[in-house]
C-alpha positions in Angstrom: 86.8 -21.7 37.6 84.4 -20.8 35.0 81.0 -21.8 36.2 78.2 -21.9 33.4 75.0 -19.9 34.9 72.2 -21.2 33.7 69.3 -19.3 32.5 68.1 -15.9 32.1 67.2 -14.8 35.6 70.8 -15.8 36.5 72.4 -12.4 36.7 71.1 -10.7 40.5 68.6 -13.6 40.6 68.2 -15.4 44.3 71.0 -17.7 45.3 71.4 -21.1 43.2 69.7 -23.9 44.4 71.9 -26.5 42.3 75.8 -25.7 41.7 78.3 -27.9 40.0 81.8 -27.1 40.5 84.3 -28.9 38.9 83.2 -32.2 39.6 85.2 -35.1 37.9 84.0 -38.9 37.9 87.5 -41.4 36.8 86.7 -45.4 36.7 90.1 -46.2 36.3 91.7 -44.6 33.3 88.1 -43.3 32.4 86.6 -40.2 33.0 83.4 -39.9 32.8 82.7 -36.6 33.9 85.3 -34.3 33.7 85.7 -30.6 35.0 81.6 -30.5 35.0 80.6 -27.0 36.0 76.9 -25.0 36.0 74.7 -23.9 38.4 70.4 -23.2 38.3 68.5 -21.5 40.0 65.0 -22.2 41.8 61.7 -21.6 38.8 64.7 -23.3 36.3 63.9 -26.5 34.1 67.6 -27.0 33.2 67.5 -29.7 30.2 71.2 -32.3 30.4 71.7 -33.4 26.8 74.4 -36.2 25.8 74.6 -39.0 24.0 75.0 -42.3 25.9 78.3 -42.5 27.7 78.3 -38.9 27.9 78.3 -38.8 31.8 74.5 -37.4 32.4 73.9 -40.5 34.7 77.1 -40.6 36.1 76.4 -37.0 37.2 73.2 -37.2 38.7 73.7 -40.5 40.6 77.0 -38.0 42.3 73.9 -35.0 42.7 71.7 -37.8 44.2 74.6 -38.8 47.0 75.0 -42.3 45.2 78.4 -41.6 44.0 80.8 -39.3 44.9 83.1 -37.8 42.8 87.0 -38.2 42.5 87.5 -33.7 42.5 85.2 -31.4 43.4 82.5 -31.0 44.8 77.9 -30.0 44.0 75.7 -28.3 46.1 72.2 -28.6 46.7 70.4 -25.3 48.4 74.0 -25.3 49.6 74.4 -28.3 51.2 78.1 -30.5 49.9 77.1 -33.9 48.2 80.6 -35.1 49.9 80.2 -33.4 53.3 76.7 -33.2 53.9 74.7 -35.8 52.5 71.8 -36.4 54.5 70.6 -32.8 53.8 71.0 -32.9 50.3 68.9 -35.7 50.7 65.9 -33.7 51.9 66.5 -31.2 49.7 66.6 -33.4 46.4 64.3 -35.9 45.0 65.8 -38.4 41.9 64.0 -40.3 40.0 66.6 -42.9 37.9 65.6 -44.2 34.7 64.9 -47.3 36.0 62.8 -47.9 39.4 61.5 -51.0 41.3 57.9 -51.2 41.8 57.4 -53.9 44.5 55.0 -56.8 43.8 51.7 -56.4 46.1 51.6 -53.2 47.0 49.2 -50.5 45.9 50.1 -47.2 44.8 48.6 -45.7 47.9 51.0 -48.0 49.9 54.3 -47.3 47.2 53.9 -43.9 48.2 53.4 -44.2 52.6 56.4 -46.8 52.5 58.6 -43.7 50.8 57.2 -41.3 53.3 57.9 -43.7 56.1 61.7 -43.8 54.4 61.5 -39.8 54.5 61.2 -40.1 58.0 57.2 -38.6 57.8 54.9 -39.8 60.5 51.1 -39.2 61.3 49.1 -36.4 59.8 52.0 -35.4 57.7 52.7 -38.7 56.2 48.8 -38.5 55.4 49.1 -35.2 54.1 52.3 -35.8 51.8 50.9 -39.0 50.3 47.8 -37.4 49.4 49.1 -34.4 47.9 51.1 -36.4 45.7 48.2 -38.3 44.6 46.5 -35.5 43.5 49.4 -34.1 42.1 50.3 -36.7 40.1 46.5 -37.6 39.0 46.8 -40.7 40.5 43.8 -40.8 43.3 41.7 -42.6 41.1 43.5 -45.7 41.0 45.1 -45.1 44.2 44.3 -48.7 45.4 45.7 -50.6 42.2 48.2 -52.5 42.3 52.1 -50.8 41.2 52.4 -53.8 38.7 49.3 -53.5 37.1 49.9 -49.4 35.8 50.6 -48.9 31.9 53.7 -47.0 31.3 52.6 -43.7 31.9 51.2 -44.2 35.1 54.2 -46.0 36.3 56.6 -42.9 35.4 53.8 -40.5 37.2 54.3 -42.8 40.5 58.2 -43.0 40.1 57.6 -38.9 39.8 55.0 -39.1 42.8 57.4 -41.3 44.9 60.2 -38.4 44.2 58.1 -35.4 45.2 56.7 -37.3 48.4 59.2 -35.1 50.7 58.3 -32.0 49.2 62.1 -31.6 47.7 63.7 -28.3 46.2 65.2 -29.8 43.8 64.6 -32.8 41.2 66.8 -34.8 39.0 65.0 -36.5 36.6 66.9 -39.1 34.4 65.0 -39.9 31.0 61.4 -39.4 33.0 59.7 -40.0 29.4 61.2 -42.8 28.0 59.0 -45.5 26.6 56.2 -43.0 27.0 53.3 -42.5 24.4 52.9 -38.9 22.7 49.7 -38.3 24.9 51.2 -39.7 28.3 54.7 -37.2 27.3 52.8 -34.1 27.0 51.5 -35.3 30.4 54.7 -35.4 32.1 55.6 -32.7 30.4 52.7 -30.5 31.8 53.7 -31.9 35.5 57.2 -30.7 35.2 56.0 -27.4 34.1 53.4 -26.9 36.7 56.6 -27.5 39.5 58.8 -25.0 38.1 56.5 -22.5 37.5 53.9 -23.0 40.2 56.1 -24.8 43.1 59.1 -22.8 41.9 61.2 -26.3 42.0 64.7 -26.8 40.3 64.5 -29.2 37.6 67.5 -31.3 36.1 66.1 -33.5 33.3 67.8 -35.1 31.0 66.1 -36.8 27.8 66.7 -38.0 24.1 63.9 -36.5 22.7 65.0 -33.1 22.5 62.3 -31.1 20.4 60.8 -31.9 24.0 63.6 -30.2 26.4 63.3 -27.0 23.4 60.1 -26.5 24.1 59.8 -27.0 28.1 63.1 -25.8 28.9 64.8 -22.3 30.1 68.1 -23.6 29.7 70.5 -26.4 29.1 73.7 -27.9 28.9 74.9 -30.0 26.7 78.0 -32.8 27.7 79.9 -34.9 25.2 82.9 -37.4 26.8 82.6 -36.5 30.2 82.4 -32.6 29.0 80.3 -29.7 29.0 80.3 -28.6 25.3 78.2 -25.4 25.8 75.5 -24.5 28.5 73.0 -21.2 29.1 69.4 -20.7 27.5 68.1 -21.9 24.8 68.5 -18.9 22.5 72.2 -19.0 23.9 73.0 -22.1 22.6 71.2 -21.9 19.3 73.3 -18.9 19.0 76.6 -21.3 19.3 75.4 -22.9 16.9 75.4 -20.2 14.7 78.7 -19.0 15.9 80.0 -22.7 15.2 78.6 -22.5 11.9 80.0 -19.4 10.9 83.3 -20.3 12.1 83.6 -23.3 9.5 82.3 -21.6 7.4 85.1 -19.3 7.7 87.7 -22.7 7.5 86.0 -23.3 3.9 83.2 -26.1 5.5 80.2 -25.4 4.4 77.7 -24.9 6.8 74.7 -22.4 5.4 71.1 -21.1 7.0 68.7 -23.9 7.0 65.8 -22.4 4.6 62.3 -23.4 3.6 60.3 -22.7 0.7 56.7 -23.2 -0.5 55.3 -23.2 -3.6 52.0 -24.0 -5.7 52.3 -27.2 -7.3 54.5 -29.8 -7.4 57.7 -29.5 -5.1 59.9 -31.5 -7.3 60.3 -28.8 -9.5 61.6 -26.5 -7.2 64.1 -29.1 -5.7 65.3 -29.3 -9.2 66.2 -25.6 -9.9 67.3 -24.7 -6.0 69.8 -27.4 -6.5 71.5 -25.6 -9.8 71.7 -22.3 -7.8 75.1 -20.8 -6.3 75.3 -21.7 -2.6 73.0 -23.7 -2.5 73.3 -27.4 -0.7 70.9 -30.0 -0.1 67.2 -29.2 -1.6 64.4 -32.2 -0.7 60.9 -32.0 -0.5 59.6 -31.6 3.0 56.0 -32.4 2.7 54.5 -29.7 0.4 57.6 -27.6 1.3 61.2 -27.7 0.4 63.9 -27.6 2.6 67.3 -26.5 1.6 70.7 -25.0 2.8 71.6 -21.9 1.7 75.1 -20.1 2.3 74.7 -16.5 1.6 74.3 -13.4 3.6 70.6 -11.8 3.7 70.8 -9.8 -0.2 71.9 -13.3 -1.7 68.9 -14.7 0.4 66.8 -11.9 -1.4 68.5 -12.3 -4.9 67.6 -15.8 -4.7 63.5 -15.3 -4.5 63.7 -12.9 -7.0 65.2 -15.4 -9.1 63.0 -17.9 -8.0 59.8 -15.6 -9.0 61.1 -14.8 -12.3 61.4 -18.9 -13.0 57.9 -18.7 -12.6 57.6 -20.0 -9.0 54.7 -18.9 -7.4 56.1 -19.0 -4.2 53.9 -18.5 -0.9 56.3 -19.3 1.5 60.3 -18.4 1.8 61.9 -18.3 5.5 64.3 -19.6 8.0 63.8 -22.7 9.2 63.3 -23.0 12.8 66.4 -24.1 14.8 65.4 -26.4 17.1 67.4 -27.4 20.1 67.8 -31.2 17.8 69.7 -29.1 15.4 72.0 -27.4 17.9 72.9 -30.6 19.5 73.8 -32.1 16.7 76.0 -29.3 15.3 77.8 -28.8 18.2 78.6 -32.3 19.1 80.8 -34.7 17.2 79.7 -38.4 18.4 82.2 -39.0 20.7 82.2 -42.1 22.9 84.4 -42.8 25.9 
């Protein structure tokens, strides 16, 4: 069985706190996870990129113990989803993309009546409700009622309500949908802040991936039930590449992703990149252009010497950079199940 490692503390780093092995999810004739393998490691925010239908759902709800697969098995600080699900219970915390938020109730009471359901009593209960609050920001509203919070205090409850047991492990499904920018780079900071301070395990999967680049160590990626390509980040921009390269190789185009300044007006430039050899799909990009370029790194240099002796006055000429966006898409197809 090949089991993706994700991360780069994987190799001699301590035992995984979250391991996938071949798990498979049919509904019939379907399968919507199938052969799903990787593993993470405690300090890890592992980003689970898909499009709909992928399985991402499908695979946490089986992590969470609300499924179970049809093969294989997970493991949660070693503990079977299948054999042993009341300790992966204590060990993991979900939060769906969807929760319930029960009509008069405060968020002070939301959070004692999951603590109750963790089986916390007395000073403890005490204790882990108002470490959450703090946590999550949320003392200062602590009495108002779960109905009345905007969005992004709901999703910091729903978080609070998954961290009231103090789990190892978190699988967070779309946490920061429907979010604003300001209330995202909130969450965002929370999720960091467990990984790096609590040294938590964090499965999160999200549309809005220039968001998973920048807060993730690694990721995998699953299209139609499979895992495309998992590790770090730089791994799977680096796939990307490799991808690139090898259709290039087949005759499909695929070039480096460049940019280009100049003074004065872009449309100029457009104009003469798109009458160059190799080059593919020049458009202005603000005050920049952005083009494709397929040629090794001394046609990359012939071509701004060219562009100097047009009479570009060119301030700016460099890679763009790859985002984790731009990986996804080139390495998925848009497959549905």
């Amino acid at each position: 069985m090949n089991t993706a490692v994700l991360g780069a503390n994987a190799a001699g780093g301590p035992p995984p706190s979250l391991e996938v092995r071949s798990l498979t999810r049919r509904f019939g004739k379907l399968k919507a996870v199938d052969e799903v393998s990787f593993l993470a490691r405690p300090g890890q925010v592992i980003g689970f990129i898909g499009p709909n239908g992928a399985g991402k759902t499908t695979t946490m709800r089986i992590l969470a113990t609300l499924d179970t697969p049809t093969e294989g098995d997970a493991f949660v600080c070693g503990h079977s989803v299948i054999d042993d699900a009341d300790a992966v219970r204590d060990k993991l915390g979900f939060m769906p993309d969807g929760f319930g938020k029960y009509p008069n109730m405060s968020v002070v009471e939301y959070l004692d009546f999951f603590a109750r359901a963790y089986g916390l009593t007395g000073a403890a209960r005490r204790d882990a409700v108002e470490r959450v609050l703090v946590f999550t920001e949320l003392r200062r509203i602590a009495h108002k009622s779960v109905t009345e919070l905007s969005k992004g205090m709901g999703q910091r409850l729903g978080l609070g309500r998954t961290l009231v047991h103090d789990p190892e492990v978190l699988i967070l499904d779309e946490p920061a949908a429907g979010l604003d920018p300001r209330a995202r780079v909130e969450l965002r900071e929370l999720i960091a802040l467990l990984a790096r301070d609590l040294n938590k395990t964090v499965l999160i999967s999200s549309h809005i991936l220039t968001e998973l680049g920048e807060i993730c160590d690694a990721a995998a990626i699953i299209e139609a039930g499979k895992i495309i390509v998992s590790g770090t980040v730089d791994e799977i921009r680096a796939a990307r590449r490799t991808r690139a390269a090898e259709k290039a190789a087949g005759g499909v185009g695929m070039g480096a992703a460049l940019a280009v300044r100049t003074l004065g007006d872009p449309t100029a430039a457009v104009r003469w990149l798109l009458e160059q050899p190799g080059v593919t799909d020049a458009s202005e990009a603000g005050w920049a252009v952005g083009f494709t370029f397929d040629g090794e790194d001394a046609e990359r240099a012939a071509l701004l010497r060219n562009m100097l002796a047009a009479g570009f006055e060119v301030t700016e000429f460099a890679a763009e950079t790859e985002s984790l966006e731009d990986a996804f898409m080139a390495l998925t197809e848009g497959i549905t199940q």
